[in-house]
N, C-alpha and C positions, 0 to 999 in steps of 0.2 A: 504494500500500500504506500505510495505516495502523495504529494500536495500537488493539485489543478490551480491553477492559476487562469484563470479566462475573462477577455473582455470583447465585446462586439462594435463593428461599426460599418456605417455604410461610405457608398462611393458610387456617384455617377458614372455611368459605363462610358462617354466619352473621356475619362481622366485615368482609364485604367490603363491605356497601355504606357504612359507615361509613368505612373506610380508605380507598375510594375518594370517596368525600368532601373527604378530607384532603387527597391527593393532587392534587385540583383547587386546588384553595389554593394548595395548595406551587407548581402549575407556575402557577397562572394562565387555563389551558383544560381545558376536558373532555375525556372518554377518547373514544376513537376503537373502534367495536366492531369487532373484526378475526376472520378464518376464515383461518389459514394452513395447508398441508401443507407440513413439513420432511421433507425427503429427505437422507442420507447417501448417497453413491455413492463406492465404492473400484475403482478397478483391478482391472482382474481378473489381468493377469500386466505384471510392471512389468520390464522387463531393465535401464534406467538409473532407479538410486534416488535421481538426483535431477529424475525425471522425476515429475509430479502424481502422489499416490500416492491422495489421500482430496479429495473435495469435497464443500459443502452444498447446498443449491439448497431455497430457501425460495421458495415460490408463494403472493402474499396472492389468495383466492377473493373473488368475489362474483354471489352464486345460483350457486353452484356451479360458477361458470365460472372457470379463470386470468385476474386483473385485472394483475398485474407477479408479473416473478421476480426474484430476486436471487441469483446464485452468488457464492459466501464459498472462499477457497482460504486456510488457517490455514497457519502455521507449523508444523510438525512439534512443535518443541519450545516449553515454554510459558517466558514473559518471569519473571525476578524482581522477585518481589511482598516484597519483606524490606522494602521501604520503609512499607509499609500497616500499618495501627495489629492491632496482636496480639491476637487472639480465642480464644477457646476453641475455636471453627469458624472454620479458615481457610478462610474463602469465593470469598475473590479471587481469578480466575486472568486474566492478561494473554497477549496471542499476539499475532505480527502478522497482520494481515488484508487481502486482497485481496476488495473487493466490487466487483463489476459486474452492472449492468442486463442480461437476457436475455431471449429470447422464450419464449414458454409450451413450444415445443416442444424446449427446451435439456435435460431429461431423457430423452428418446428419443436426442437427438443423442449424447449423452455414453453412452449404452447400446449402442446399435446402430452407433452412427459409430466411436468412442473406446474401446469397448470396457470402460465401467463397469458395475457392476452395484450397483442400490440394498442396502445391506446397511442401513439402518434407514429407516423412515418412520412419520409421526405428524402427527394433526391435530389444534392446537391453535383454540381458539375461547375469545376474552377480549377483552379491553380493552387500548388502548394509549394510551400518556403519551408524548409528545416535549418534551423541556423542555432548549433548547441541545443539545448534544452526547450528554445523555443521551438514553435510548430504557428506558423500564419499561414491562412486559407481563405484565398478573394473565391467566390463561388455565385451561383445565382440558384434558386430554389426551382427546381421543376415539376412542371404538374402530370398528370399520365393520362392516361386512356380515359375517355369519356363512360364511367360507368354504368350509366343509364342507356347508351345507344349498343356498348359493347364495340364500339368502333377500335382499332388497333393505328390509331395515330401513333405519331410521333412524339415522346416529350419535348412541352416548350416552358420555357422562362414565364413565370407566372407574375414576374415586375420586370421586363426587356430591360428598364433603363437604369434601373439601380443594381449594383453588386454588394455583397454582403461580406463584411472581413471579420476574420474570428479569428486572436491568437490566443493559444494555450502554451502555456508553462508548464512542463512538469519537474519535481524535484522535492527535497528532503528540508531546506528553509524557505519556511515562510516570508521571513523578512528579506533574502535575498533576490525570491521571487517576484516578492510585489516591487523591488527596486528594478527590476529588468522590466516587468510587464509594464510601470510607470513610463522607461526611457523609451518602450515600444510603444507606447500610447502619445507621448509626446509628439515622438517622430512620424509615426501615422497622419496623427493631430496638423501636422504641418504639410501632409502632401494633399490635403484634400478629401482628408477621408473624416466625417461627423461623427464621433463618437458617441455608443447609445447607450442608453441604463439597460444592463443586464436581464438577458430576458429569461428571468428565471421563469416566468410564466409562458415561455413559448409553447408549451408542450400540449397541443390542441387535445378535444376527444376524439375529431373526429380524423383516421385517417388519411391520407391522399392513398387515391386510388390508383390500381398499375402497376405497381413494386413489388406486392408483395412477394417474399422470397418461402418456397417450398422444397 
């Protein structure tokens, strides 16, 4: 188990291939093009509440196939961030995290085995920065198949003109983490990109449909 460190912000899609520019600079490599579907899965009846209650399960695609998964188990309650330089938007939020490697078929298991049921999912498709500890991700949110017509469209960008940056931090201090996440927030801050209040509430009821993985 280690400490998340994460904050979000957005970016007009004319200012991104500029910022990503920048962004090479700053780490030294180029972005990495990525196709993820995130999944939230919650318990569907928990009798001991300090039994798993909420988990993520992030699946990186490629051609449309599961290439690795990764399950994330948060901390219930979020870390104090009082130590992080004060904004108008507190963007900061820290948890602790449990991440583990899984195989592609870890959503069914956790469904049908475990008895969770996905209560949000979403597929992002963007660029990824690894630079040390940190991990930045410019993405836009894609929507899927029409599930009322059963039509087999294409996914498209469900806001064309804004892209969405999320970095994460992982690591063992707290206080060293939110001093990088700050200098990444700064820097961000300066290329054009608005940073947002955490959205810890992003995590809709209702599905996007299209993704599901079986």
């Amino acid at each position: 188990m280690d400490i998340e460190v994460s904050f979000y912000g957005s970016l007009d899609a004319i200012a991104l291939p500029s910022v990503l520019s920048t962004i090479r600079g700053l780490c030294g490599v180029s972005e990495t093009p990525f196709s993820m579907l995130e999944q939230i899965l919650r318990a569907k009846h928990t009798v001991n509440q300090a039994a798993l209650q909420e988990c993520r399960l992030q699946c990186l695609l490629k051609d449309g196939e599961v290439a690795d998964c990764l399950l994330c188990c948060e901390s219930v309650d979020p870390l104090n961030t009082q130590a992080a330089q004060q904004r108008s938007v507190q963007c900061l939020q820290a948890r602790r995290v449990t991440r583990v490697k899984v195989g592609s078929n870890a959503g069914f298991f956790l469904e049908k085995g475990l008895g969770f049921d996905v209560a949000f999912e979403v597929l992002r498709e963007g660029y990824m920065f690894v630079d040390g500890h940190a991990t930045l991700l410019f993405f836009q949110l894609l929507s899927g198949a029409d599930a009322t017509s059963g039509a087999a469209t294409a996914p498209k960008a469900i806001v064309e003109n804004v892209w969405i940056v999320q970095v994460l931090l992982h690591g063992n201090e707290l206080s060293q983490l939110l001093i990088d996440a700050d200098k990444w927030a700064d820097t961000l801050q300066a290329h054009s990109i608005a940073l947002q209040a955490h959205p810890a509430a992003r995590r809709v009821q209702t599905p996007v449909s299209g993704f599901r993985l079986k």
